[in-house]
C-alpha positions as CSV (number, residue, x, y, z in Angstrom):
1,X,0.0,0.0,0.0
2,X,2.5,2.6,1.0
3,X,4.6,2.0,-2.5
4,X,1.0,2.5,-4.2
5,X,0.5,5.5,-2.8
6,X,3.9,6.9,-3.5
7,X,3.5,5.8,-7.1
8,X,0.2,7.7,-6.7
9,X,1.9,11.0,-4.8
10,X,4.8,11.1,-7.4
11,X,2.5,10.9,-10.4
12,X,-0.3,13.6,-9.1
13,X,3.1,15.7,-8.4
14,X,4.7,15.0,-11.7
15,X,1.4,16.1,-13.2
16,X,1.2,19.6,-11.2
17,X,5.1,20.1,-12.4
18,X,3.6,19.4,-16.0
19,X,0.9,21.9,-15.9
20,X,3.7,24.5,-13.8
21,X,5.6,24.3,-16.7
22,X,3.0,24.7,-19.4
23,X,2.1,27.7,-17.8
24,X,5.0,29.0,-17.4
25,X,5.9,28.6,-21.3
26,X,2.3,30.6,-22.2
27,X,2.6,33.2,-19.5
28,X,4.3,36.8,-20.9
29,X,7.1,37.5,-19.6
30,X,8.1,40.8,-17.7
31,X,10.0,43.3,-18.7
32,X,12.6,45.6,-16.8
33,X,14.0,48.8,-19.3
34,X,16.9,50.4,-17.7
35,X,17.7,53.6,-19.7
36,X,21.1,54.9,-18.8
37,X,22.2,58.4,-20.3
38,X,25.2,59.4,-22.1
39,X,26.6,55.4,-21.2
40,X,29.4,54.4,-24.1
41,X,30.3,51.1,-24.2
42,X,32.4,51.7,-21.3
43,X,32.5,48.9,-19.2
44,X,34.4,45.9,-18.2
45,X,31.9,43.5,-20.0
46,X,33.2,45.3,-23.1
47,X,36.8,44.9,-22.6
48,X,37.7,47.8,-20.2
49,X,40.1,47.0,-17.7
50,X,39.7,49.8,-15.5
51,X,36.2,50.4,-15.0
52,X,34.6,49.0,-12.3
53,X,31.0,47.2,-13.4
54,X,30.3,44.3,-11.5
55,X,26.3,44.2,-12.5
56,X,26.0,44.5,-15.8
57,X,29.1,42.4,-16.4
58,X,27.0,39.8,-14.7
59,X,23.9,40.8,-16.5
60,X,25.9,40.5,-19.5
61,X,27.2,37.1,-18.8
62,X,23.5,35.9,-18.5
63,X,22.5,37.5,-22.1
64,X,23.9,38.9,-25.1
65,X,26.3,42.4,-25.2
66,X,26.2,44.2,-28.4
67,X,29.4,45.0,-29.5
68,X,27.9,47.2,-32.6
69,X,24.8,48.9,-31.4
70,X,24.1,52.3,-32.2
71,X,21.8,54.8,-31.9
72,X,20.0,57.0,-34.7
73,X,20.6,60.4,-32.9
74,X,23.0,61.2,-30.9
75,X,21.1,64.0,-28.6
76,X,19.1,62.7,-25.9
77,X,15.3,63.4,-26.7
78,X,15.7,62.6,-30.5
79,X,17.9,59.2,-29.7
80,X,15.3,58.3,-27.3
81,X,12.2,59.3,-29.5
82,X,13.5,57.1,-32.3
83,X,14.2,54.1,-29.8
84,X,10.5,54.3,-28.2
85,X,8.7,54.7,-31.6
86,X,10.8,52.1,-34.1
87,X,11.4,54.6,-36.2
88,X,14.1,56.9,-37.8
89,X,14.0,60.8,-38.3
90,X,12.3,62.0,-41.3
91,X,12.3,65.8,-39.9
92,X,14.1,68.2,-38.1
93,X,12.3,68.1,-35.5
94,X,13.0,64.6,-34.9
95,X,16.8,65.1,-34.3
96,X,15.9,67.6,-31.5
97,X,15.9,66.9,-28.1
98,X,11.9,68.1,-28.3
99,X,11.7,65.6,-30.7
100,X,8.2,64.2,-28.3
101,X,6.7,67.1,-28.4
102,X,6.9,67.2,-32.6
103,X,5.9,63.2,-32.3
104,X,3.4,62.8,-29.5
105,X,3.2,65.3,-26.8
106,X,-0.3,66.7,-26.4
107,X,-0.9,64.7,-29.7
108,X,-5.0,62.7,-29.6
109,X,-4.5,58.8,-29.4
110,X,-4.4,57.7,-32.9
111,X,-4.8,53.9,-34.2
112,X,-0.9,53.7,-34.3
113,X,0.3,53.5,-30.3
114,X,2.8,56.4,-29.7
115,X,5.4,54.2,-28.6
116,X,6.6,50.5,-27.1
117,X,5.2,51.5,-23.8
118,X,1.8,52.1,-25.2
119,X,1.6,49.1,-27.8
120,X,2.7,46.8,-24.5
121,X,0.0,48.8,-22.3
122,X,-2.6,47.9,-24.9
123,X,-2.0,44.4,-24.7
124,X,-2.6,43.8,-21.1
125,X,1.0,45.0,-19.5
126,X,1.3,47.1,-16.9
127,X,3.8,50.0,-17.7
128,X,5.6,51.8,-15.0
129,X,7.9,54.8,-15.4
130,X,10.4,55.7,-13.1
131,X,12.8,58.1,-14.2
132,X,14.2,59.7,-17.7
133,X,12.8,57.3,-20.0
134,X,11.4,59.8,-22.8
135,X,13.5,63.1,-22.9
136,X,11.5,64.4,-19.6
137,X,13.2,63.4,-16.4
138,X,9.8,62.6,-14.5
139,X,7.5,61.9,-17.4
140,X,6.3,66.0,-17.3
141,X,6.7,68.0,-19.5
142,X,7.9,71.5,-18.6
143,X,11.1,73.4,-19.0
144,X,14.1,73.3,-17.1
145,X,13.5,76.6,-14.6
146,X,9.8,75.7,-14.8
147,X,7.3,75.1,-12.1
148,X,6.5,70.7,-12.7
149,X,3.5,70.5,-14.6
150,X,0.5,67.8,-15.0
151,X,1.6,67.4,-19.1
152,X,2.6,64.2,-19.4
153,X,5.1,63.5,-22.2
154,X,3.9,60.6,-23.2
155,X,0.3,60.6,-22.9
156,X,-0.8,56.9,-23.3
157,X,2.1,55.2,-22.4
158,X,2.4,54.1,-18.6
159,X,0.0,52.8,-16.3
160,X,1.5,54.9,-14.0
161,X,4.5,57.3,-13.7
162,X,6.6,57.8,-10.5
163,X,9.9,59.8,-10.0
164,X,11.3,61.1,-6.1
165,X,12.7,64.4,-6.4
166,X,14.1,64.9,-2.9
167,X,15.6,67.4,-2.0
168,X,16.2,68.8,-5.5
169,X,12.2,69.7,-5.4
170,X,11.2,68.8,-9.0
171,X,12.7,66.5,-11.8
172,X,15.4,68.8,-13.9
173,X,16.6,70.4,-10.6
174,X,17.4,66.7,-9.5
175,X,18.6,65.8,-12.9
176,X,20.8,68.9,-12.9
177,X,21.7,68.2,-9.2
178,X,25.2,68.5,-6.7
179,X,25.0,66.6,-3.0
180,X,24.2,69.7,-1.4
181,X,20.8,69.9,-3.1
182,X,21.6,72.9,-5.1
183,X,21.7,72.9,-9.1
184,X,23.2,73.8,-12.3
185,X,20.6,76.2,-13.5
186,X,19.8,77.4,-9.5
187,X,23.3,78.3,-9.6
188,X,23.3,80.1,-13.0
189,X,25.8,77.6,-14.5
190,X,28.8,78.6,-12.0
191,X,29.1,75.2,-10.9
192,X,32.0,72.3,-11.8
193,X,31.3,69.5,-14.2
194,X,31.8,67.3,-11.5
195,X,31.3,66.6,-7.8
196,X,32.2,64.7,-4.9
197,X,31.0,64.1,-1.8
198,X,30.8,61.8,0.9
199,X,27.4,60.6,0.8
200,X,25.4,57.8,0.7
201,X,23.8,56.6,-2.9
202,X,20.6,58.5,-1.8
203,X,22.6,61.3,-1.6
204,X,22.3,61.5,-5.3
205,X,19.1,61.4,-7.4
206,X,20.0,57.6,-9.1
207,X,19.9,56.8,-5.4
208,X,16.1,57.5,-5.0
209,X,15.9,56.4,-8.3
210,X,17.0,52.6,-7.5
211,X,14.9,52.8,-4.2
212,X,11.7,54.1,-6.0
213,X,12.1,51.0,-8.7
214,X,13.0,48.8,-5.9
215,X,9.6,49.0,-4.0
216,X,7.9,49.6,-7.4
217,X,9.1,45.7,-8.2
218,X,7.9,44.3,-5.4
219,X,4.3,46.0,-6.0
220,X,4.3,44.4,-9.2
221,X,4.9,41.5,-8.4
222,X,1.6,40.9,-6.6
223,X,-0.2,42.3,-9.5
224,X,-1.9,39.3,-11.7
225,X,-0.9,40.6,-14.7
226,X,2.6,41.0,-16.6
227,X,4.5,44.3,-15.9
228,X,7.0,46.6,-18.1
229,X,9.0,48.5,-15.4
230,X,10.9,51.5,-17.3
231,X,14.1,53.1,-14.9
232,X,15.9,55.6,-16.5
233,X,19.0,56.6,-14.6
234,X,20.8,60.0,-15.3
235,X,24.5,59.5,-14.6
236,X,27.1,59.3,-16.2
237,X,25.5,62.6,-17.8
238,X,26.5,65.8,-16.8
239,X,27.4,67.5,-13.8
240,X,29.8,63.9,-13.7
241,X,28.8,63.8,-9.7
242,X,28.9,60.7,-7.7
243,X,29.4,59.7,-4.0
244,X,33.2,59.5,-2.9
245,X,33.2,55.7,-2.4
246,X,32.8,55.1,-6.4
247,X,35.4,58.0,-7.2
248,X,37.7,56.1,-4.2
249,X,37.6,52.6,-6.5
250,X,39.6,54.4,-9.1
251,X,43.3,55.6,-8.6
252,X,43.1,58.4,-10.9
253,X,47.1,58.7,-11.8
254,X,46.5,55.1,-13.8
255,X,43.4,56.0,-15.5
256,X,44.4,55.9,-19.4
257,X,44.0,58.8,-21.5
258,X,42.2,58.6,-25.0
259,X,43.7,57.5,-28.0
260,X,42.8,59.6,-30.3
261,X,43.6,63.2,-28.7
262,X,43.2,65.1,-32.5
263,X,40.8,65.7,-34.9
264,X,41.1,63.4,-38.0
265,X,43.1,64.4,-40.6
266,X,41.4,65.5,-44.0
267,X,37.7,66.4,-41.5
268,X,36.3,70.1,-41.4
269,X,35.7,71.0,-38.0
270,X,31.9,71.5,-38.8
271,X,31.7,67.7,-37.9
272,X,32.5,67.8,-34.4
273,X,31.6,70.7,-32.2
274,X,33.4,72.8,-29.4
275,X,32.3,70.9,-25.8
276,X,29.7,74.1,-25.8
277,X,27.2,71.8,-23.2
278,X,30.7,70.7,-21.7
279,X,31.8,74.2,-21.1
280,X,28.4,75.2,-19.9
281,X,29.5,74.8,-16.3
282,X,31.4,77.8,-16.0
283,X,33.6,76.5,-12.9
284,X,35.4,74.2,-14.7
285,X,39.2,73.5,-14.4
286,X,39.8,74.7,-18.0
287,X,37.6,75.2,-21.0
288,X,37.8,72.7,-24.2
289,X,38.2,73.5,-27.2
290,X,38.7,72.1,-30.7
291,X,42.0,74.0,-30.6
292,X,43.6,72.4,-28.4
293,X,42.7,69.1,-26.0
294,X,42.7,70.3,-22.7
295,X,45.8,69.2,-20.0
296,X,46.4,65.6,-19.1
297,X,45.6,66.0,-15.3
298,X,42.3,67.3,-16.7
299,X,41.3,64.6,-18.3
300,X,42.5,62.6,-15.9
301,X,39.9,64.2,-13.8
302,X,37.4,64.5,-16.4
303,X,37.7,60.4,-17.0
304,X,38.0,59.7,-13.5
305,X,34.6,61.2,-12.7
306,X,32.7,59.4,-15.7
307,X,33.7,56.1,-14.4
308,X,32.9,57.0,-10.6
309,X,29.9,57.8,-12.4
310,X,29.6,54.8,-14.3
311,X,30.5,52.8,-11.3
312,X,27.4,54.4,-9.2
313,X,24.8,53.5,-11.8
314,X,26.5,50.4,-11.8
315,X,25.8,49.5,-7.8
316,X,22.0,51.3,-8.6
317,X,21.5,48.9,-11.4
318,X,22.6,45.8,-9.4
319,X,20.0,46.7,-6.7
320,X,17.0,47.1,-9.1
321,X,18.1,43.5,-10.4
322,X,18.8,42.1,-6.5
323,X,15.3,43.1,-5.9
324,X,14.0,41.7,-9.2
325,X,15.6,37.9,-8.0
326,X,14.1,38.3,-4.4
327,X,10.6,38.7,-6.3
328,X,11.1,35.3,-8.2
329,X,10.1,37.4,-11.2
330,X,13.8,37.4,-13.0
331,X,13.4,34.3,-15.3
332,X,10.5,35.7,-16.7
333,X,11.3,38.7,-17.6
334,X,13.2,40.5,-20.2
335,X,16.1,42.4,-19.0
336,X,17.4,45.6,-21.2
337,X,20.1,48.2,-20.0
338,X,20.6,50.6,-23.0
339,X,22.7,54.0,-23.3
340,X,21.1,56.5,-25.2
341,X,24.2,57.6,-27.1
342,X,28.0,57.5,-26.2
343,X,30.1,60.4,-25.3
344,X,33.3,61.7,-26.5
345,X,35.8,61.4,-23.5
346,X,38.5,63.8,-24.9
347,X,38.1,61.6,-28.2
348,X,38.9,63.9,-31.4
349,X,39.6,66.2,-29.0
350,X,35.5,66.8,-28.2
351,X,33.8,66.6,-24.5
352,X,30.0,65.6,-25.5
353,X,28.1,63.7,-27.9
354,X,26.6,65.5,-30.6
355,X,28.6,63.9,-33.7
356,X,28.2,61.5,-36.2
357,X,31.1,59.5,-34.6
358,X,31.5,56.1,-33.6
359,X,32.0,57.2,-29.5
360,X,29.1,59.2,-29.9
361,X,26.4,57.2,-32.0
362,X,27.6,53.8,-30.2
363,X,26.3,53.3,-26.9
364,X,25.5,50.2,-24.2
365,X,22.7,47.5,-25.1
366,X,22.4,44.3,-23.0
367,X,19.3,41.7,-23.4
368,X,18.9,39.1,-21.2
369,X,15.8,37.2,-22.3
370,X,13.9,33.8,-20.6
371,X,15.0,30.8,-22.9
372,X,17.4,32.5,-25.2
373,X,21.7,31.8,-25.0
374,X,23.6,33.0,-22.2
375,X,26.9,34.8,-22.7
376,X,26.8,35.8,-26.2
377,X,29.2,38.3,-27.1
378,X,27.2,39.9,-30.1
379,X,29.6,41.4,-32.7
380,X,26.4,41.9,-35.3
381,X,25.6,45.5,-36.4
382,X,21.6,46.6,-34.4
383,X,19.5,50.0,-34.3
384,X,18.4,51.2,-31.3
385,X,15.6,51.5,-33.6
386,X,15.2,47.2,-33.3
387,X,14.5,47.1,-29.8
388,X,10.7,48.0,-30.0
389,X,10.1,45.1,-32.7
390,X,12.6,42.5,-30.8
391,X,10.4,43.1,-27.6
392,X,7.5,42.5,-29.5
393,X,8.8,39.6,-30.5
394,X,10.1,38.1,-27.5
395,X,6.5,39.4,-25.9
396,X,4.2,37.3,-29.0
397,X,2.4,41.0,-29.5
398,X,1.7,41.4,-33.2
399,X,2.4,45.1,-35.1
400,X,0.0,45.9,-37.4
401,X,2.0,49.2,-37.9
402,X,4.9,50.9,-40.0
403,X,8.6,50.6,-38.1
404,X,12.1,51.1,-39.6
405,X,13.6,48.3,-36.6
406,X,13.8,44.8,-37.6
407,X,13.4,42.1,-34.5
408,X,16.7,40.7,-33.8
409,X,15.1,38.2,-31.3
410,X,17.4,35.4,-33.4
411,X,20.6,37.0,-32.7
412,X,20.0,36.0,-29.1
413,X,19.9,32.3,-30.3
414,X,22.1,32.8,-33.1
415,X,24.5,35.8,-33.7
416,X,26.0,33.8,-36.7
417,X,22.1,34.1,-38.1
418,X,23.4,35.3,-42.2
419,X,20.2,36.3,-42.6
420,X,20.4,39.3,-40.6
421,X,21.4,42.9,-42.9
422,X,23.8,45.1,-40.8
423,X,23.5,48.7,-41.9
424,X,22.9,51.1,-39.1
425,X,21.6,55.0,-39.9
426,X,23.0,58.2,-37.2
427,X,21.4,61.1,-37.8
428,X,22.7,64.9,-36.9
429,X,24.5,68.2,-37.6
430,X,23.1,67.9,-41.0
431,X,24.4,64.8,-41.9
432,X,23.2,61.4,-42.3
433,X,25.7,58.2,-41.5
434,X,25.4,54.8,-42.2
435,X,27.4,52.0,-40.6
436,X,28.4,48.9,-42.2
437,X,30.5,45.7,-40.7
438,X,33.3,47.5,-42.3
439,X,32.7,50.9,-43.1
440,X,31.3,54.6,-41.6
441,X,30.2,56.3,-44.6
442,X,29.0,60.1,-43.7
443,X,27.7,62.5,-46.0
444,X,26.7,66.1,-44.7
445,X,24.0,69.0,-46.1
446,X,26.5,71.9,-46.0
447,X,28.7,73.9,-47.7
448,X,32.0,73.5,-45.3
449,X,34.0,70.7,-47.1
450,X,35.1,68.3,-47.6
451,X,30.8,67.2,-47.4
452,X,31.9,63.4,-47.1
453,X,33.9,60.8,-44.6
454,X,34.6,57.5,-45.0
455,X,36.4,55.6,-41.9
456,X,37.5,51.8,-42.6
457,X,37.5,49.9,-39.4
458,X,39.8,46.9,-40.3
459,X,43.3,49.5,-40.8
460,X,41.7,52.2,-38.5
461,X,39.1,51.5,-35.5
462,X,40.1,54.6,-34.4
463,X,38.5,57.0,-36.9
464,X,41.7,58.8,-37.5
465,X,41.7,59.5,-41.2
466,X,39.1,60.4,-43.6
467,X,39.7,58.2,-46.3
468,X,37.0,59.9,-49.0
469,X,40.1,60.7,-50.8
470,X,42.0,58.2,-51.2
471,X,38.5,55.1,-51.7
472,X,36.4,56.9,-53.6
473,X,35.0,54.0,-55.0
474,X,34.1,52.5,-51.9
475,X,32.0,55.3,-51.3
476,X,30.3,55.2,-54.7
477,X,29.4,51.4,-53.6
478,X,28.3,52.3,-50.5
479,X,25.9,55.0,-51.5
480,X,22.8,53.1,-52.7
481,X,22.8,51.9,-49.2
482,X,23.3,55.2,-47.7
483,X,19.9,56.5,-49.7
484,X,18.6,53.8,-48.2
485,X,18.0,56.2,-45.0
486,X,17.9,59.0,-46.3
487,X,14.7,59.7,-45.0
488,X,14.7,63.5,-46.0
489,X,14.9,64.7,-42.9
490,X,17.5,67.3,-44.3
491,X,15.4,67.9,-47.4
492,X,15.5,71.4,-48.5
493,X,12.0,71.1,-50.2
């Protein structure tokens, strides 16, 4: 009798582990989308020695880094727009950093959803938003001196927004924020690029940030219904501040200066620009300029405090995903840490984004998905504008809708996949650049010349030399790809 009844016990539970599993397979997963601003693919996972990122070179171990993703714009609101909607600039408008309020802001609900956030809401998720996500820093729209207003930027997007302001008061005061709770435009701009002070995480805004998503996770986790949590972090943008214990990891005497000090030869300086946002905190140990780079010991400095900066959104990430494990929600949900462009650290001799560069238009994108390959170190060419249709993807949610992005949900299983086409389009400064396995091929609306660039990765990774020149003819075989996307958002018409 008692072996009956264990045959009986172990088949009932064998059954129950049967329908755990079906379930399990037919339930939509989470998803957790940290937006980090101004991150490059600075981090350890990415071959950096120096930098300090324990988390996301964990994350990263568990899912697939892209070694060639780039955005389409490299200013904040546009990059972001053309991430959240699937689809590249075809105005002005759309490589501004009020690029949502030319899309959506303000705009009626229309058939199309106004972005990810919306299409996911519409099919039965929960959407949370914590943090810059669109270009707004709280999900309001108002300006920077502004009193916060009841304007949402995006309008049918979130469930529910949330953002802890402390004792900065409202969002841009915390986004523009030093430990003392003053702030660059409170201050009228005489403030350093940088601060340090011996405080705890919460003694920034990223702090309350990680806090804020941590409680918000275990909230959703009660709810019967799948969540997309969206955390968007500020650092490492400017002011580069962060508490003492992430500058103390670095000894900044060791920390390597760029490689690429100049400007490239045979480049009109109309392609790169003069660190204006950079030099916009007046305090600053010295002013850059295309001139001439500024001292060593600067840099030094300069570098030191983007990756103490790196370093604390680091530690805020691993907290958000600590608290997404102590849930049990982490195997079902999607995991994405993206930078919304890169940043020239002293590279061609420019502090800032705002190029059609490879440090500026190539940023951070992890995915860690349920069931796909862990570990993949993902060399393919991606779009910040193929995220939206890869979460679709991964989420079974059909598009009945335009978008430029193309799902790369089989990269995860197969970064070899030769089906996939690796061109990538950056958009700014009145150019328009496409990115090939090989090649940058950049041609600008302007009368400064020389109007074209061509950089060939296998003899210079660097971007050192214009070589329009001396390969013409690569460039006339690269062009029918190049009008490809051009969208006309530089028409003259």
């Amino acid at each position: 009798m008692k072996l009956s009844c264990s045959l009986v016990s172990l088949g009932t539970f064998g059954l129950i582990s049967l329908v755990q599993a079906a379930e399990s397979q037919t339930k939509k997963p989470n998803i957790l989308f940290i937006c980090v601003d101004d991150l490059r693919k600075e981090l350890g996972c990415y071959g950096n020695t120096i930098v300090q990122t324990p988390n996301l070179d964990k994350l990263a171990a568990q899912g697939s880094l892209f070694f060639n993703h780039y955005v389409q714009v490299p200013t904040s609101g546009a990059s972001r727009a053309s991430m959240l909607t699937g689809r590249l600039p075809r105005t002005r408008g759309d490589v501004s950093n009020d690029a949502f309020q030319h899309r959506i802001t303000g705009k009626p609900e229309g058939k199309a959803p106004e972005t990810m956030f919306h299409q996911l809401k519409r099919n039965g998720y929960y959407t949370v938003g914590i943090g810059k996500i669109s270009h707004s820093v709280d999900g309001y729209h108002y300006g920077y001196e502004q009193p916060v207003s009841d304007h949402l930027e995006l309008p049918y997007s979130w469930s529910e927004v949330a953002f802890n302001a402390g004792k900065w008061e409202t969002g841009w005061n915390a986004f523009f924020g030093y430990a003392d709770g003053s702030n660059r435009q409170g201050k009228k701009k005489q403030v350093k690029p940088y601060d340090c002070a011996d405080v705890p995480d919460e003694g920034y805004p990223d702090g309350l940030t990680a806090q804020l998503a941590q409680t918000k996770l275990r909230e959703l986790a009660q709810k019967d219904q799948p969540f997309c949590l969206a955390v968007g972090f500020f650092k490492p943008h400017l002011p580069l501040n962060a508490p003492k214990k992430y500058w103390d990891l670095y000894d900044e005497a060791k920390i390597p200066l760029t490689p690429v000090p100049a400007i490239p030869t045979d480049v009109n300086k109309a392609s790169l620009h003069p660190s204006g946002e950079f030099n916009g905190y007046q305090l600053g140990d010295e002013k850059a300029s295309l001139a001439k780079p500024v001292s060593d010991a600067y840099a030094r400095k300069l570098k030191h405090a983007y990756y103490a900066c790196v370093s604390y959104t680091d530690a805020q990430i691993g907290k958000v995903l600590a608290e997404l494990k102590r849930t049990g929600q982490y195997d079902n949900t999607i995991v994405v840490v993206w930078g919304d462009h890169g940043w020239h650290l002293g590279d061609l001799n420019v502090w800032g984004k705002h190029t059609l560069f490879e440090t500026a238009l190539g940023s951070t994108l992890i995915v860690k998905a349920p069931q796909t390959k862990k570990g993949v170190k993902n060399n393919r060419i991606v779009s910040s504008i193929d995220i939206y249709p890869t979460l679709m993807d991964l989420c079974g949610i059909n598009t009945d809708y335009t978008l430029d992005g193309k799902s790369f949900t089989t990269l995860l299983q197969n970064p070899a996949d030769k089906a996939w086409h690796e061109a990538s389009y950056g958009y700014f400064n009145n150019g328009i650049s496409l990115r090939t396995p090989q090649y940058r091929y950049t041609r600008y609306f302007r009368e400064q010349q020389p109007k074209e660039e061509l950089y060939e990765y296998v003899t210079d990774r660097f971007e050192r030399k214009n070589r329009i020149e001396k390969q013409p003819e690569v460039a006339k075989t690269l062009l029918p790809l190049w009008e490809k996307g051009n969208t006309g958002v530089y028409s003259t018409k």
